[in-house]
Backbone atoms as SQL, in Angstrom:
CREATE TABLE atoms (id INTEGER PRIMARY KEY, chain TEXT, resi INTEGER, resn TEXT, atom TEXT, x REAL, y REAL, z REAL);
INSERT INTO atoms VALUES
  (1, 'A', 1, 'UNK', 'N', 124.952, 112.551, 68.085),
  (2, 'A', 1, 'UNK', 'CA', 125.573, 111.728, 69.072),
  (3, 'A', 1, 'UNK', 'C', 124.602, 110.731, 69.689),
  (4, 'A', 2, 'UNK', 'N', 123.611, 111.200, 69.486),
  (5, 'A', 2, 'UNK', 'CA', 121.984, 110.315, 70.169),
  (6, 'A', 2, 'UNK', 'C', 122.533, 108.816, 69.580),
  (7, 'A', 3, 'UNK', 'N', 122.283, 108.957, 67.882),
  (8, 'A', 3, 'UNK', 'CA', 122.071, 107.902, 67.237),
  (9, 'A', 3, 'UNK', 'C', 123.468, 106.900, 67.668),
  (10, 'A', 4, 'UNK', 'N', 124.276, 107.230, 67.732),
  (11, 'A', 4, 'UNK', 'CA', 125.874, 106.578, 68.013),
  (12, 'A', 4, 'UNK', 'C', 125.180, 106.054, 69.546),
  (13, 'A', 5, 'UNK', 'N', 125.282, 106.842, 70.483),
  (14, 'A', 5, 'UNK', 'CA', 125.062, 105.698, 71.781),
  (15, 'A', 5, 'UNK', 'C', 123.792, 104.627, 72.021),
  (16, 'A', 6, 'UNK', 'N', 123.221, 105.170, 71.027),
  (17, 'A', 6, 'UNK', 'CA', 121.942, 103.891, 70.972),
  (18, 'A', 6, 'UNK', 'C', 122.592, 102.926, 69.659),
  (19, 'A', 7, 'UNK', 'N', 122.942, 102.998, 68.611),
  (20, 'A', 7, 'UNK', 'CA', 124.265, 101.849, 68.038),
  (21, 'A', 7, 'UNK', 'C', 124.902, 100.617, 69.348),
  (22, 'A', 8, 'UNK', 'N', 125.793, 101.746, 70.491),
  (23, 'A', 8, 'UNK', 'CA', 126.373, 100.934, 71.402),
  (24, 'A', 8, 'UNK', 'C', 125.657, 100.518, 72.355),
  (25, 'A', 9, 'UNK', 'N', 124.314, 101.125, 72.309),
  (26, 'A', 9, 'UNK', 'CA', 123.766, 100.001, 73.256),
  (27, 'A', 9, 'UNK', 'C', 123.364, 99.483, 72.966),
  (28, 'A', 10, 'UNK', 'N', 122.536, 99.126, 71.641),
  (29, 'A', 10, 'UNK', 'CA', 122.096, 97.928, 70.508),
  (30, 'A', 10, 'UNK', 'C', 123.484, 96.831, 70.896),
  (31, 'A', 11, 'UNK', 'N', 124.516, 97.139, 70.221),
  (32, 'A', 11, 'UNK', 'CA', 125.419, 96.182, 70.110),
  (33, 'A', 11, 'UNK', 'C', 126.020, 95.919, 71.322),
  (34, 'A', 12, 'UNK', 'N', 125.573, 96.326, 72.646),
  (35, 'A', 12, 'UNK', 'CA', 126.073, 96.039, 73.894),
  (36, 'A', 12, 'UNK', 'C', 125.389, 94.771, 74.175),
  (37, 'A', 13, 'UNK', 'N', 123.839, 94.783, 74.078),
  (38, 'A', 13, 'UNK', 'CA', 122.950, 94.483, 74.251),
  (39, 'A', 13, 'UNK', 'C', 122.993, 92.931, 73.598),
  (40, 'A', 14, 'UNK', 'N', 123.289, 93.175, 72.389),
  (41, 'A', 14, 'UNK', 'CA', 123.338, 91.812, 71.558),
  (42, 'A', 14, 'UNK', 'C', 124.747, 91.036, 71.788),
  (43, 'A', 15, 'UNK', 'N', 125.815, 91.523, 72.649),
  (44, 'A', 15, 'UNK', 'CA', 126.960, 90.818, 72.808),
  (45, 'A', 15, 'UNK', 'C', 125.973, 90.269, 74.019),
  (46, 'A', 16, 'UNK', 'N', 125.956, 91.031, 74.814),
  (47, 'A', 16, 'UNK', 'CA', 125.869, 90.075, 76.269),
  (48, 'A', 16, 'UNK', 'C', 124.401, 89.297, 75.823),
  (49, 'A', 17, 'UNK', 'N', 123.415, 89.146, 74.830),
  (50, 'A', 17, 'UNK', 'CA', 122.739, 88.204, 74.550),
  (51, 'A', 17, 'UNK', 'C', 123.644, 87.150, 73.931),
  (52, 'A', 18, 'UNK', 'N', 124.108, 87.147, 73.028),
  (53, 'A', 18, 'UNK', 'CA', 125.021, 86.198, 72.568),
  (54, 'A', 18, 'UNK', 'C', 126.193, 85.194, 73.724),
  (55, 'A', 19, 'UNK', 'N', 126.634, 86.254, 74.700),
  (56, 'A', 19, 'UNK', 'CA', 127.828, 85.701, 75.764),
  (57, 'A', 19, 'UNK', 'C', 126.685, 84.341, 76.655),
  (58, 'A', 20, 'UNK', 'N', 125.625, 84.966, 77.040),
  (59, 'A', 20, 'UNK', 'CA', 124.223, 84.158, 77.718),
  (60, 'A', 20, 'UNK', 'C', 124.054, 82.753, 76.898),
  (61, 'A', 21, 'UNK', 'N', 124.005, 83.217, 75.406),
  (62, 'A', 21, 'UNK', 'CA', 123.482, 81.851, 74.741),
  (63, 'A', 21, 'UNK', 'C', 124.500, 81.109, 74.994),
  (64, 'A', 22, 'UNK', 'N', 126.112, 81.198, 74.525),
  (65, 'A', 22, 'UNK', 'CA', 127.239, 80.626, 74.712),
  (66, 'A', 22, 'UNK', 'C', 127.194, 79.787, 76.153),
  (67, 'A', 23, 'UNK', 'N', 127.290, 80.439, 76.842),
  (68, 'A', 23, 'UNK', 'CA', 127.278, 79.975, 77.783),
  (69, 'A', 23, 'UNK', 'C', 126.258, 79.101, 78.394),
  (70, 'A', 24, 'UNK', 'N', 124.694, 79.147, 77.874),
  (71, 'A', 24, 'UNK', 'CA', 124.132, 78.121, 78.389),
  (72, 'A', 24, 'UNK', 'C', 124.491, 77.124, 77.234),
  (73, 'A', 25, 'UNK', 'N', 124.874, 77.159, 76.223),
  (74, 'A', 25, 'UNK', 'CA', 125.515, 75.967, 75.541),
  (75, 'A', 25, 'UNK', 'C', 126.234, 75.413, 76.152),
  (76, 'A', 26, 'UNK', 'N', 127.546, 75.845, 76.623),
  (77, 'A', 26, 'UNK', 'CA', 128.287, 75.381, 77.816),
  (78, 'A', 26, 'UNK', 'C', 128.016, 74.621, 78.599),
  (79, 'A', 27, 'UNK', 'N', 127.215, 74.991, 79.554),
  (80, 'A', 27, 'UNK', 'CA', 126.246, 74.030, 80.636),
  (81, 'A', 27, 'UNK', 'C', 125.670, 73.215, 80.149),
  (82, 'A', 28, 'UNK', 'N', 124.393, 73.055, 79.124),
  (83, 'A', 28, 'UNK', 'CA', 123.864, 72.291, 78.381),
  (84, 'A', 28, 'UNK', 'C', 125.174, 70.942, 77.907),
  (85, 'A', 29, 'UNK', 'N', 125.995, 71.027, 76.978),
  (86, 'A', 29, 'UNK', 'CA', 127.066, 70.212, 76.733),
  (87, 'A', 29, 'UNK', 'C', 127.705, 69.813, 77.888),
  (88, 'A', 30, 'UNK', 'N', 128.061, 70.823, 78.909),
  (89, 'A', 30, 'UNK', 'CA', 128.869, 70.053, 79.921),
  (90, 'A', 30, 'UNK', 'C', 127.996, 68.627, 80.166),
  (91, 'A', 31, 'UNK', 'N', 127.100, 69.334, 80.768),
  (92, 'A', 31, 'UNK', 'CA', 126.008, 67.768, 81.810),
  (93, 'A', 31, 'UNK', 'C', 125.593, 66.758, 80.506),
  (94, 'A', 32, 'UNK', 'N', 125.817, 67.082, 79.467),
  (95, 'A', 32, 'UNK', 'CA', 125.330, 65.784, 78.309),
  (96, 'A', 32, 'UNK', 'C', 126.166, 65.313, 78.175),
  (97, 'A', 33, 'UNK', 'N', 127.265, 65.468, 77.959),
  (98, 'A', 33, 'UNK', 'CA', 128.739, 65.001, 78.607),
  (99, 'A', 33, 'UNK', 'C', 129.330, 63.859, 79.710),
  (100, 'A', 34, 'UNK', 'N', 128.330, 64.177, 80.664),
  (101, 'A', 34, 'UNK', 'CA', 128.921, 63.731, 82.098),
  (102, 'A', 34, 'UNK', 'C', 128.207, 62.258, 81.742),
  (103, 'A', 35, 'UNK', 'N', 126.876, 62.286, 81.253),
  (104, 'A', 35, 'UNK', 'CA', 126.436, 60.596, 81.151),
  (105, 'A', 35, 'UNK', 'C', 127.342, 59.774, 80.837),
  (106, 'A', 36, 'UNK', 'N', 127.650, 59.967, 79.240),
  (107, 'A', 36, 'UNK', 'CA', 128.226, 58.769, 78.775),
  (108, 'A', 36, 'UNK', 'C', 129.630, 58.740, 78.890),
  (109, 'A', 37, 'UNK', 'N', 129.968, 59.623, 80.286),
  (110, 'A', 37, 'UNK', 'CA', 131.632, 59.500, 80.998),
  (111, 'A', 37, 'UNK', 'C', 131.442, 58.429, 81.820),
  (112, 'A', 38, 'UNK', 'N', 130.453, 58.911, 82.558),
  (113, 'A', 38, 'UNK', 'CA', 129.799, 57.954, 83.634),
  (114, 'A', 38, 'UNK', 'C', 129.689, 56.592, 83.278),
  (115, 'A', 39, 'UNK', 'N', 128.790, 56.185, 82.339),
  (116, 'A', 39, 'UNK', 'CA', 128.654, 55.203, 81.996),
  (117, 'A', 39, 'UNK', 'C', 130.039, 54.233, 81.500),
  (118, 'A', 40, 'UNK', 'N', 131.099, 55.041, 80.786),
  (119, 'A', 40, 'UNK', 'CA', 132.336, 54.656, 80.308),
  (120, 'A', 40, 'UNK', 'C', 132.805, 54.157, 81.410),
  (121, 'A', 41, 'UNK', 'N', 133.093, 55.089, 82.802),
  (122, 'A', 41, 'UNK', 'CA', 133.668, 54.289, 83.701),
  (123, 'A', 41, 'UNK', 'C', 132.849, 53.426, 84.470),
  (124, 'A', 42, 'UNK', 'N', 131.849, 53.463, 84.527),
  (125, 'A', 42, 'UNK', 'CA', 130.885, 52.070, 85.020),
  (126, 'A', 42, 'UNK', 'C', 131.186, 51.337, 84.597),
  (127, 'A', 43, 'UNK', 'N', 131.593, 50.834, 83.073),
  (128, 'A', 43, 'UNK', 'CA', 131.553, 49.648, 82.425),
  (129, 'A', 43, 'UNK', 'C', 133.620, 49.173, 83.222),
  (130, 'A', 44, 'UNK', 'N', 134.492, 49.966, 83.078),
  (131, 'A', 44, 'UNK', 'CA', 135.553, 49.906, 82.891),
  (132, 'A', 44, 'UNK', 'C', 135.845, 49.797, 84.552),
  (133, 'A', 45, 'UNK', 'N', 135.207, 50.077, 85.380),
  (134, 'A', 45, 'UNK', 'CA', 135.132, 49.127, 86.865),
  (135, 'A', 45, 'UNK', 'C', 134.431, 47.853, 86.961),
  (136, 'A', 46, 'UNK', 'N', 133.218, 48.012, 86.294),
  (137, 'A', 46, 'UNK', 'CA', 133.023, 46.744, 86.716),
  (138, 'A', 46, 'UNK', 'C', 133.886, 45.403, 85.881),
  (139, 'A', 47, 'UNK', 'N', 133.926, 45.409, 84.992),
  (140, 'A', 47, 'UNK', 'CA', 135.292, 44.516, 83.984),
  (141, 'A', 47, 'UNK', 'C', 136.356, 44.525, 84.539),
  (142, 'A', 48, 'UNK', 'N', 136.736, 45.654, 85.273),
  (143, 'A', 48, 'UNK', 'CA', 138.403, 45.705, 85.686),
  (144, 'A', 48, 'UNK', 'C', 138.044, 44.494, 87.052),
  (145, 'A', 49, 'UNK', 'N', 136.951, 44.847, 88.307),
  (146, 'A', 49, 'UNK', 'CA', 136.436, 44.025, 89.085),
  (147, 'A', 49, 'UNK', 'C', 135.972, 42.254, 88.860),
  (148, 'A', 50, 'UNK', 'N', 136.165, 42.215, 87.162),
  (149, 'A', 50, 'UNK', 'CA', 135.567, 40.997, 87.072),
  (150, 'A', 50, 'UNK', 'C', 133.787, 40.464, 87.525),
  (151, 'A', 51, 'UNK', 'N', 133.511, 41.605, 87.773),
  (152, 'A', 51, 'UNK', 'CA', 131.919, 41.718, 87.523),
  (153, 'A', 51, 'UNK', 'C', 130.708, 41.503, 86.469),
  (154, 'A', 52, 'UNK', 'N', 131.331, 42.242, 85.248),
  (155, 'A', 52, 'UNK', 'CA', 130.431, 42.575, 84.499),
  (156, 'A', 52, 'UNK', 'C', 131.364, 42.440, 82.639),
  (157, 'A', 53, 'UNK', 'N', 130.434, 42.313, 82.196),
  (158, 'A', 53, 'UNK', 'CA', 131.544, 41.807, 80.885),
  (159, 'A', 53, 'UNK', 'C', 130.775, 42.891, 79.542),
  (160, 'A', 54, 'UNK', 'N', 131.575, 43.236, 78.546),
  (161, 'A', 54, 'UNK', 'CA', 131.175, 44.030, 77.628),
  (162, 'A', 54, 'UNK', 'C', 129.586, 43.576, 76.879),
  (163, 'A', 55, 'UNK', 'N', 128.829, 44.513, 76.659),
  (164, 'A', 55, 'UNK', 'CA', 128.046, 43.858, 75.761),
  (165, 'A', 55, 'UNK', 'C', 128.192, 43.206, 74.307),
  (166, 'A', 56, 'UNK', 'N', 127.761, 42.042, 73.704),
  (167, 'A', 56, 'UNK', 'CA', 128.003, 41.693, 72.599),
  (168, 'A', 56, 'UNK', 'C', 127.364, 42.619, 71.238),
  (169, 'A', 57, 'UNK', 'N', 126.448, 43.245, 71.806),
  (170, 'A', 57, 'UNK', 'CA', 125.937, 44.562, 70.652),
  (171, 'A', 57, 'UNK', 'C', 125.204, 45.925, 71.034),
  (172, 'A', 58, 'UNK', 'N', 124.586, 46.563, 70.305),
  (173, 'A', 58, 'UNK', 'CA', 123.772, 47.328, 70.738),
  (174, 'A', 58, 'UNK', 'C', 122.879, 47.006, 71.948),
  (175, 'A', 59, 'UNK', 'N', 121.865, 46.009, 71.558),
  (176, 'A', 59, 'UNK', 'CA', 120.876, 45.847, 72.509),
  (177, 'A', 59, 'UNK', 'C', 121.200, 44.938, 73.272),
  (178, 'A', 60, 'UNK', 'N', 122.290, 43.936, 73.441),
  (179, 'A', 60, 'UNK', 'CA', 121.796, 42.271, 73.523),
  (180, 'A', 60, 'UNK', 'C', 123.397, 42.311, 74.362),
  (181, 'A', 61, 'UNK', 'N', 123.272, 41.210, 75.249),
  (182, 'A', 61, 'UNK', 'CA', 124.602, 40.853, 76.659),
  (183, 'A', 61, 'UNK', 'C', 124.625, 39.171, 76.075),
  (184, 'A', 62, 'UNK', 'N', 125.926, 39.035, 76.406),
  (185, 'A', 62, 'UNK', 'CA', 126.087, 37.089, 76.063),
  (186, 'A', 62, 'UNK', 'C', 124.981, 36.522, 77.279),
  (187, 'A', 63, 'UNK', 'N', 125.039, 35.255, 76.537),
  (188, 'A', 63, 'UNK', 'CA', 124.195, 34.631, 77.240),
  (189, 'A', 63, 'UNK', 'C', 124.460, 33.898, 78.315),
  (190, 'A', 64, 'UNK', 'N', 126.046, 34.366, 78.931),
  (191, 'A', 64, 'UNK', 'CA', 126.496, 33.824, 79.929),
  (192, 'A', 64, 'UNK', 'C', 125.877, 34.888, 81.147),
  (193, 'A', 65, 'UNK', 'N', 125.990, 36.034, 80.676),
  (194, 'A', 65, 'UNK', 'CA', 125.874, 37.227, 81.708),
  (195, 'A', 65, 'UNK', 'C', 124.406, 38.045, 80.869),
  (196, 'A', 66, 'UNK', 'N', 123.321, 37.733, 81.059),
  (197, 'A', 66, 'UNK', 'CA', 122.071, 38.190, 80.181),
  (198, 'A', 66, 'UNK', 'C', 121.526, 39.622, 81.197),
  (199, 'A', 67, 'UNK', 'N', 122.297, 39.677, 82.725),
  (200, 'A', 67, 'UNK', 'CA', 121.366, 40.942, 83.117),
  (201, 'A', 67, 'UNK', 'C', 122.363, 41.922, 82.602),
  (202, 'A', 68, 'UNK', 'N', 121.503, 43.447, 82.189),
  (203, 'A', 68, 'UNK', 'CA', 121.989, 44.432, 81.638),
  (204, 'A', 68, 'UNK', 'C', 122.382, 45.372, 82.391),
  (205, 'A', 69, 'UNK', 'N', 123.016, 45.887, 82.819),
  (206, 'A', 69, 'UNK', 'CA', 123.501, 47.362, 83.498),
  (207, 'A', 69, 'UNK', 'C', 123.926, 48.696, 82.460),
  (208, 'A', 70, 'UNK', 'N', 123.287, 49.618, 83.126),
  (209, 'A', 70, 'UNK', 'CA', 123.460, 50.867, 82.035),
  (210, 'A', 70, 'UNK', 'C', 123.336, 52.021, 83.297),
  (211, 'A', 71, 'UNK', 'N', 123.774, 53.548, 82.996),
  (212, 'A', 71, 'UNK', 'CA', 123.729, 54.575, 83.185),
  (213, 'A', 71, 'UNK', 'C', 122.898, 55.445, 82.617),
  (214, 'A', 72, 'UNK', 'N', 121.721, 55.884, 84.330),
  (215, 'A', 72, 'UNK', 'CA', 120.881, 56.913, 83.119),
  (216, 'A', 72, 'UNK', 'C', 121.565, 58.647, 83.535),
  (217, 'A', 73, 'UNK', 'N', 120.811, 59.061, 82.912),
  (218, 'A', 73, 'UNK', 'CA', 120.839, 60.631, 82.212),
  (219, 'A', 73, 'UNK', 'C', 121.537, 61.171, 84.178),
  (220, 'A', 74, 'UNK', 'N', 120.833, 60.694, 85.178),
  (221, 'A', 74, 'UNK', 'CA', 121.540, 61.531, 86.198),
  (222, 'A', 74, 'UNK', 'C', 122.517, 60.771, 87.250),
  (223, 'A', 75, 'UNK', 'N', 123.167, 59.766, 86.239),
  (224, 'A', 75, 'UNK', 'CA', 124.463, 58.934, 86.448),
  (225, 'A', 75, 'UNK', 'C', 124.445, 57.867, 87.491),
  (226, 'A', 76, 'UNK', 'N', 123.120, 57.512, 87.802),
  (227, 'A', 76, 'UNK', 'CA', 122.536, 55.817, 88.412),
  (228, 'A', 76, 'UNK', 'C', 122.777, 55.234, 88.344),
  (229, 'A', 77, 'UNK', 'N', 123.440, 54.564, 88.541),
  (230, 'A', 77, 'UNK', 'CA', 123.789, 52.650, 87.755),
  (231, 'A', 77, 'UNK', 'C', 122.632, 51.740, 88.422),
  (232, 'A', 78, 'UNK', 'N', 121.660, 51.278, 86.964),
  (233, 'A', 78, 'UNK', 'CA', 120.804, 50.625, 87.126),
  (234, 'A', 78, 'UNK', 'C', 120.914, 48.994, 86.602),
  (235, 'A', 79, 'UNK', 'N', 120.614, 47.938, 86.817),
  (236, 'A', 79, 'UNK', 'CA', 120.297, 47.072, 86.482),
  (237, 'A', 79, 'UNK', 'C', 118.969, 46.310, 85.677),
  (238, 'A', 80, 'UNK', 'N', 118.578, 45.678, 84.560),
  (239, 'A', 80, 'UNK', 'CA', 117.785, 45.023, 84.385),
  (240, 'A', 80, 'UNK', 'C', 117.491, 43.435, 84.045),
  (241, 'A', 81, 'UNK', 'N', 116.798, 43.216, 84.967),
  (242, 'A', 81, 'UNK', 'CA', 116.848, 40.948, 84.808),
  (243, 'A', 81, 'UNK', 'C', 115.900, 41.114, 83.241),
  (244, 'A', 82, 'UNK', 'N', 115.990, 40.214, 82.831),
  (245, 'A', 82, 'UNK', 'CA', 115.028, 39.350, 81.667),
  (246, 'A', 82, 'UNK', 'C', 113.726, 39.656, 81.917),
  (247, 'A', 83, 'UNK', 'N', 113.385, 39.135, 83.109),
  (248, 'A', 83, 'UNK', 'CA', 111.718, 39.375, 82.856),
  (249, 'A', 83, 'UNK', 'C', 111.346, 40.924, 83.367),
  (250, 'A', 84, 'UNK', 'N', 112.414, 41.667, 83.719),
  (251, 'A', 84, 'UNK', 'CA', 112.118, 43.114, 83.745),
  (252, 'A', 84, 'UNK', 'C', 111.226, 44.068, 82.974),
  (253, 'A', 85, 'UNK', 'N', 110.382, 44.725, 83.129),
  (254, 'A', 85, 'UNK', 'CA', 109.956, 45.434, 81.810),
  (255, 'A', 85, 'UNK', 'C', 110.088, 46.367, 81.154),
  (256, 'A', 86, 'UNK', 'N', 111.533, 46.994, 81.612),
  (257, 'A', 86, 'UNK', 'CA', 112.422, 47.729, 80.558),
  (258, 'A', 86, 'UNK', 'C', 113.048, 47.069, 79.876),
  (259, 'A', 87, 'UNK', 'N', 113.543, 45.513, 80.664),
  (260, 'A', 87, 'UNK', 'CA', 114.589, 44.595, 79.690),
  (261, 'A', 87, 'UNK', 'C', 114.577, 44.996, 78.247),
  (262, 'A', 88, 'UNK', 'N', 113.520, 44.713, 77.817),
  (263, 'A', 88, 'UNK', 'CA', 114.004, 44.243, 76.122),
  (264, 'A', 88, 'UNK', 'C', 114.272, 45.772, 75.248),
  (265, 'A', 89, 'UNK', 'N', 113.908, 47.161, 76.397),
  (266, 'A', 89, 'UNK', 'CA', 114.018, 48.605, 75.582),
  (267, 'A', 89, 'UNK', 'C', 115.054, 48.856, 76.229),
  (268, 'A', 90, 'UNK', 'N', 115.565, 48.363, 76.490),
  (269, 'A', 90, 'UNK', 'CA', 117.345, 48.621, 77.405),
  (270, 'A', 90, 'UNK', 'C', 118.845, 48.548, 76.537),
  (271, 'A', 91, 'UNK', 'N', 119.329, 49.418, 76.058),
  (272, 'A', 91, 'UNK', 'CA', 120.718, 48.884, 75.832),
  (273, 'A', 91, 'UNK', 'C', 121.679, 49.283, 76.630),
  (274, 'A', 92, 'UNK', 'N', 122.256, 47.651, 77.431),
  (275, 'A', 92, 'UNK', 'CA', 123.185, 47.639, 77.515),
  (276, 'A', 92, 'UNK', 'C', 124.652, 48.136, 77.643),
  (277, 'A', 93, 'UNK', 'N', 125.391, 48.473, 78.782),
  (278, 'A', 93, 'UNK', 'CA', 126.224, 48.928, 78.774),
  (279, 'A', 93, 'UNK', 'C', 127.503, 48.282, 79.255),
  (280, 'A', 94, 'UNK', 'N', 126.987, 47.472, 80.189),
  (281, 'A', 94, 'UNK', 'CA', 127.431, 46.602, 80.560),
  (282, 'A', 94, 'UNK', 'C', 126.552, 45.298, 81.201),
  (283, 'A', 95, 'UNK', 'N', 127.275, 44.110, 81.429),
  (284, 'A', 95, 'UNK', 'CA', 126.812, 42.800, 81.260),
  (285, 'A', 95, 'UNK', 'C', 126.859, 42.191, 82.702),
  (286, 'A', 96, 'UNK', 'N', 126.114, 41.499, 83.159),
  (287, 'A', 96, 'UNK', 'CA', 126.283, 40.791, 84.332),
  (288, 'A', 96, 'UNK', 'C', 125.721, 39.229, 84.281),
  (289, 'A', 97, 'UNK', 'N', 126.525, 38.585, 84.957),
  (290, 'A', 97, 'UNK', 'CA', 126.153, 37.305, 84.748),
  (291, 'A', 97, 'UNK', 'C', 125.026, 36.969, 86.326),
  (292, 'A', 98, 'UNK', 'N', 125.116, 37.500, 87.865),
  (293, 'A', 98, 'UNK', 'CA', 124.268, 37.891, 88.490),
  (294, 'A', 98, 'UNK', 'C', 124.283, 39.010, 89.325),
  (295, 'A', 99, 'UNK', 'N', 122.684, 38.536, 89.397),
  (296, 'A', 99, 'UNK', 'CA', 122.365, 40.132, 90.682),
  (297, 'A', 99, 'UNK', 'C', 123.462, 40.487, 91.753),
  (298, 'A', 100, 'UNK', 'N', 123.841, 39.714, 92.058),
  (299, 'A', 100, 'UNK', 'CA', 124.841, 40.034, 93.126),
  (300, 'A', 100, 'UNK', 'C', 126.194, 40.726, 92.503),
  (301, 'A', 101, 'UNK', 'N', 126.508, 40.405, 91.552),
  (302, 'A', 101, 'UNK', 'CA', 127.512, 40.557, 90.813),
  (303, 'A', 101, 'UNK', 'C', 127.222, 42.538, 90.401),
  (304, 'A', 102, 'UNK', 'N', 126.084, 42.611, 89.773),
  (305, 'A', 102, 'UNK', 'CA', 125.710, 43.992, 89.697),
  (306, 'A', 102, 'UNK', 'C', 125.642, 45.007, 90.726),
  (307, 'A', 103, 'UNK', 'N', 124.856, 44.436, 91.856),
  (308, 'A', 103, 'UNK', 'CA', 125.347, 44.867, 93.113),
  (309, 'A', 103, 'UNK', 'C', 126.648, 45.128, 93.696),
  (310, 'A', 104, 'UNK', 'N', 127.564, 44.434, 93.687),
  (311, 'A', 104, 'UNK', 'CA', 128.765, 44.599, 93.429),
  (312, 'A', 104, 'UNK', 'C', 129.111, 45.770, 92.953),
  (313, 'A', 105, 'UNK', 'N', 129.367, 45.984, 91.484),
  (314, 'A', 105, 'UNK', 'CA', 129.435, 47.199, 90.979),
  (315, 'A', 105, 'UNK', 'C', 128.969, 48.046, 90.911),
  (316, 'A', 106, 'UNK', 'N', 127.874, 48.068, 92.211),
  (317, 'A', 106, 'UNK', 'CA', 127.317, 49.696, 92.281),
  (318, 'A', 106, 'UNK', 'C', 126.209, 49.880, 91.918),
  (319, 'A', 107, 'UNK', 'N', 125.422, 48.977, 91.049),
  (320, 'A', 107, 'UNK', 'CA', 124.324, 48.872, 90.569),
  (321, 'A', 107, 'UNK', 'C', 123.305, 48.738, 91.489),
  (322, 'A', 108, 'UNK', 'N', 121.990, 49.358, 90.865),
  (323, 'A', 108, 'UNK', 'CA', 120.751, 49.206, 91.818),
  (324, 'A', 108, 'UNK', 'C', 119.996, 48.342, 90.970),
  (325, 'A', 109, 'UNK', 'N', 118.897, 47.571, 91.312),
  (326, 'A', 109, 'UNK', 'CA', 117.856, 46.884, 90.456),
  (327, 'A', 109, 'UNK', 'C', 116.918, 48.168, 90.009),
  (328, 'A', 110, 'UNK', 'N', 116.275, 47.735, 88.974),
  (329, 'A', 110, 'UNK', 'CA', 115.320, 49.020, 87.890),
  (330, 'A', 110, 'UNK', 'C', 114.062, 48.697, 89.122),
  (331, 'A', 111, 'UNK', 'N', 113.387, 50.004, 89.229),
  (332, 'A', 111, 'UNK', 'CA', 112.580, 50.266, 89.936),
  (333, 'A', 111, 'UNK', 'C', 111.152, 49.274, 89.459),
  (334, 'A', 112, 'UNK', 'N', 111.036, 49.088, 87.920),
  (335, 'A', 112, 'UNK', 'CA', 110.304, 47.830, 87.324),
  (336, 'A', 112, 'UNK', 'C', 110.406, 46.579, 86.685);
């Protein structure tokens, strides 16, 4: 009978390790999640506001509206001008034609 209740506590043992991993998967996915929600509706207020206009690609905003607005990892809405020096490692999420305009939508200027 020894060997049988040490079986169930082996396999007790390895469920509730397994329920732990699950679950910090859970958490993990939730909050990786929440960015690019965030960012979705950043873009889809400021456009609905007439603020800020889609980007034309990955990296790059028309050249009517060249400052960039994006969402980081703990759901900020940041801004970057041209001569910024994240500018050119920035993509884009949304587009602004000016500072004020970004401001507007919630945006802060990049700390550089």
């Amino acid at each position: 009978m020894e060997a049988s209740d040490g079986r169930k506590a082996m396999r007790s043992a390895w469920l509730w390790a397994a329920f732990a991993v699950a679950l910090g998967a859970a958490v993990l996915l939730s909050r990786m999640s929440s960015a690019p929600a965030a960012a979705g509706r950043a873009l889809n207020q400021a456009i609905g506001r007439g603020e800020g206009v889609a980007p034309v690609s990955r990296e790059a905003c028309p050249d009517s509206h060249p400052i960039k607005g994006n969402v980081n990892q703990n759901g900020e809405r940041i801004y970057h001008v041209p001569a910024g020096a994240f500018y050119l490692q920035t993509n884009p999420e949304v587009c602004f034609a000016t500072r004020e305009g970004a401001q507007a939508a919630g945006f802060r200027t990049s700390r550089r």
